[in-house]
C-alpha positions in Angstrom: 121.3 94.4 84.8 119.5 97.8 84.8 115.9 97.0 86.1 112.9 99.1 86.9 110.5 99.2 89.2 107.9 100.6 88.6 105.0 101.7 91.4 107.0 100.6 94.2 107.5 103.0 97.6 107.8 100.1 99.8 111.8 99.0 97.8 111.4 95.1 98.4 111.9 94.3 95.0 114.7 96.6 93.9 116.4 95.6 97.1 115.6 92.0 96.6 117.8 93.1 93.0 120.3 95.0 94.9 121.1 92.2 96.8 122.0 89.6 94.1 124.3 92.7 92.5 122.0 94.2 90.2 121.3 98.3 89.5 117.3 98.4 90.7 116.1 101.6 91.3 112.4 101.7 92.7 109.8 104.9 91.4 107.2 105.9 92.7 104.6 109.1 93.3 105.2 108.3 97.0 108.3 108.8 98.9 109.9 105.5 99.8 109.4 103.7 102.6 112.2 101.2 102.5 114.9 103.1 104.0 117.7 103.4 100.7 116.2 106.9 98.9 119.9 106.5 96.6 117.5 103.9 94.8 114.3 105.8 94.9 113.0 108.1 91.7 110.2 109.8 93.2 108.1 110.8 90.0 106.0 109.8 87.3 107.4 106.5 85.9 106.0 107.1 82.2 108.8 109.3 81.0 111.4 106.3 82.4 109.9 103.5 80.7 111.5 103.5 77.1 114.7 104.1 78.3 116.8 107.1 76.4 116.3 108.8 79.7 118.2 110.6 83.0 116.6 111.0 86.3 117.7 112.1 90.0 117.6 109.9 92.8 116.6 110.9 96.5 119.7 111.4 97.3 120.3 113.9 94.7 122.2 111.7 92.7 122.1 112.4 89.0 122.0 109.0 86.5 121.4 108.1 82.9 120.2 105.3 81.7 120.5 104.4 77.6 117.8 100.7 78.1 116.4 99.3 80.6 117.1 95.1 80.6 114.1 94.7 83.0 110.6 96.2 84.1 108.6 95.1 86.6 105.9 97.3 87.9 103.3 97.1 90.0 100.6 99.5 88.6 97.3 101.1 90.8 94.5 98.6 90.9 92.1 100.5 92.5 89.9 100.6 89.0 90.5 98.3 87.6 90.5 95.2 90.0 87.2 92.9 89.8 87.0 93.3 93.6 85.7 96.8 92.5 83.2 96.0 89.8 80.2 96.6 92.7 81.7 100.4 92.7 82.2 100.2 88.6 78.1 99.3 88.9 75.7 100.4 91.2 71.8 99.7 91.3 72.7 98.2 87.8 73.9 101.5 86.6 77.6 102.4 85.2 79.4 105.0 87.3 80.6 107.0 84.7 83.4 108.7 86.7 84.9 105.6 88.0 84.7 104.1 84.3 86.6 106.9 82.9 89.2 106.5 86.3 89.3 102.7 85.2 90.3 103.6 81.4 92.7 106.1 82.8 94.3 102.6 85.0 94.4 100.6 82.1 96.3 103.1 79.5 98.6 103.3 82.1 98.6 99.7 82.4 99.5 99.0 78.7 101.8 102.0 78.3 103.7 99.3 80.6 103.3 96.7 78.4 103.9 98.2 75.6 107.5 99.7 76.4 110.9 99.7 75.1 112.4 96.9 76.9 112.8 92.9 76.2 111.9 91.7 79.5 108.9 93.1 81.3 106.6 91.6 84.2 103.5 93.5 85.8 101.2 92.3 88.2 97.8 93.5 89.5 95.4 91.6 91.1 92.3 89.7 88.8 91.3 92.7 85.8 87.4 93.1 84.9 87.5 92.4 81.6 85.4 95.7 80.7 89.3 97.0 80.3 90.0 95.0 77.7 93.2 94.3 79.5 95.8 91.2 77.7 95.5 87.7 79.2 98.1 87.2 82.0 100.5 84.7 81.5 100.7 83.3 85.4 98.6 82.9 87.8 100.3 83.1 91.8 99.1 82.9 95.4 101.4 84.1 97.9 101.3 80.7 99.3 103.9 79.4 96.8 106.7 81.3 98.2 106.0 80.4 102.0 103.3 82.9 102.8 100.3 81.4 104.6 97.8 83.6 102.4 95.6 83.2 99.7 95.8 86.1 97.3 95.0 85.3 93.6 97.6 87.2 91.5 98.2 87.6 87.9 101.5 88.2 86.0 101.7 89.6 82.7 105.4 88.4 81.2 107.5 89.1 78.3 110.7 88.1 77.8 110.7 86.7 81.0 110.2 82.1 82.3 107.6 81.9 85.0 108.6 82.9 88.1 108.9 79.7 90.3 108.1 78.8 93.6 109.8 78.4 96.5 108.1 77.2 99.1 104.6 75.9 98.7 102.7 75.6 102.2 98.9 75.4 102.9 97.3 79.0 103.4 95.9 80.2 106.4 94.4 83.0 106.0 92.5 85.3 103.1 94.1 88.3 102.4 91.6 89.9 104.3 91.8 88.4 107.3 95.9 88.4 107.4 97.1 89.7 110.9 99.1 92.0 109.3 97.2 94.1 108.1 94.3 94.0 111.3 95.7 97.3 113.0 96.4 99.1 109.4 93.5 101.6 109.0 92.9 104.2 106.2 95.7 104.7 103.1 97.4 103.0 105.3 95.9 99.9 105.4 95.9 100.3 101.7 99.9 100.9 101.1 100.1 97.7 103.8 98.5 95.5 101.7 99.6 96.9 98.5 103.1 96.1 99.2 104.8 93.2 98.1 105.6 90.4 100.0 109.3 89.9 100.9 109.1 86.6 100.4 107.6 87.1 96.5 110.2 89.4 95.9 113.2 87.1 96.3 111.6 85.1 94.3 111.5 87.5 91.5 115.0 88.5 92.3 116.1 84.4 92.3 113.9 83.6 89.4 115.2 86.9 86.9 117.8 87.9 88.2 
């Protein structure tokens, strides 16, 4: 298969792709961080998501792809996340700025949903429902695939089963107090816990793939 993904520098889930034989390319604003730039589109991935389209790699390589059999993207949750709604309202006033930033997150969002291609998964953490975003269709916790951390997660699927666990243990820890991320500081600490879990995306790769 030909899969996308979409908002991801850090390459776990295209090479979680790559390894079971499929063409994943990661794409991202950021410059990737996994190591394999020959499957790295560092842009804007609106213009990719119908398809009909050609783009250059990292490594300069030129490729055209005609449909994409497979989305999944990871898009900014900075405004959209409930775990911001104290910054959406302050003092029990709107901040009209971060509302409009929030819009902004959720047309991107559904230009997501919305595109060309039979088989499409996006996940973001739980959505205020001021967006008006669609009901998910799963609910995870890293915990199902062998991750001692509790992290609600939603996935919004079509075209695609549930994606399945693998190994279900008893969490630990909260996301926030997860060693990993203890000496991350800054947009750092951000991209840290932004990034997929290796374990979640072999799971995508085993489940879809």
């Amino acid at each position: 298969m030909q899969i996308l993904v979409a908002c991801e520098e850090s390459q776990r889930v295209a090479k979680a792709f790559r390894e079971r034989g499929h063409e994943a390319y990661s794409c991202d604003i950021i410059m990737c961080s996994g190591g394999r730039p020959e499957w790295h589109i560092w842009a804007d991935v609106t213009a990719l998501l119908n398809g009909n389209c050609t783009f250059r790699t990292c490594n300069g390589q030129e490729h055209a792809i005609e449909k994409w059999d497979m989305i999944i993207a990871f898009p900014p949750c900075t405004y959209l996340s409930r775990a911001g709604a104290s910054n959406l309202y302050r003092g029990g006033k709107c901040d009209e700025n971060r509302m409009q930033l929030g819009k902004k997150a959720a047309e991107f969002f559904m230009r997501i949903y919305h595109a060309d291609c039979q088989k499409i998964c996006i996940e973001n953490p739980v959505p205020m429902k001021v967006f008006g975003l669609p009901a998910p269709d799963q609910e995870v916790e890293p915990y199902y695939f062998g991750v001692p951390v509790s992290k609600k997660t939603y996935l919004w699927l079509k075209g695609l089963p549930y994606l399945c666990p693998t190994n279900v243990i008893e969490p630990q820890y909260t996301f926030n107090t997860f060693p990993q991320f203890k000496n991350c500081v800054g947009k750092y600490r951000q991209r840290a816990r932004s990034r997929t879990f290796e374990e979640v995306a072999q799971a995508m790769a085993l489940s879809w793939g």
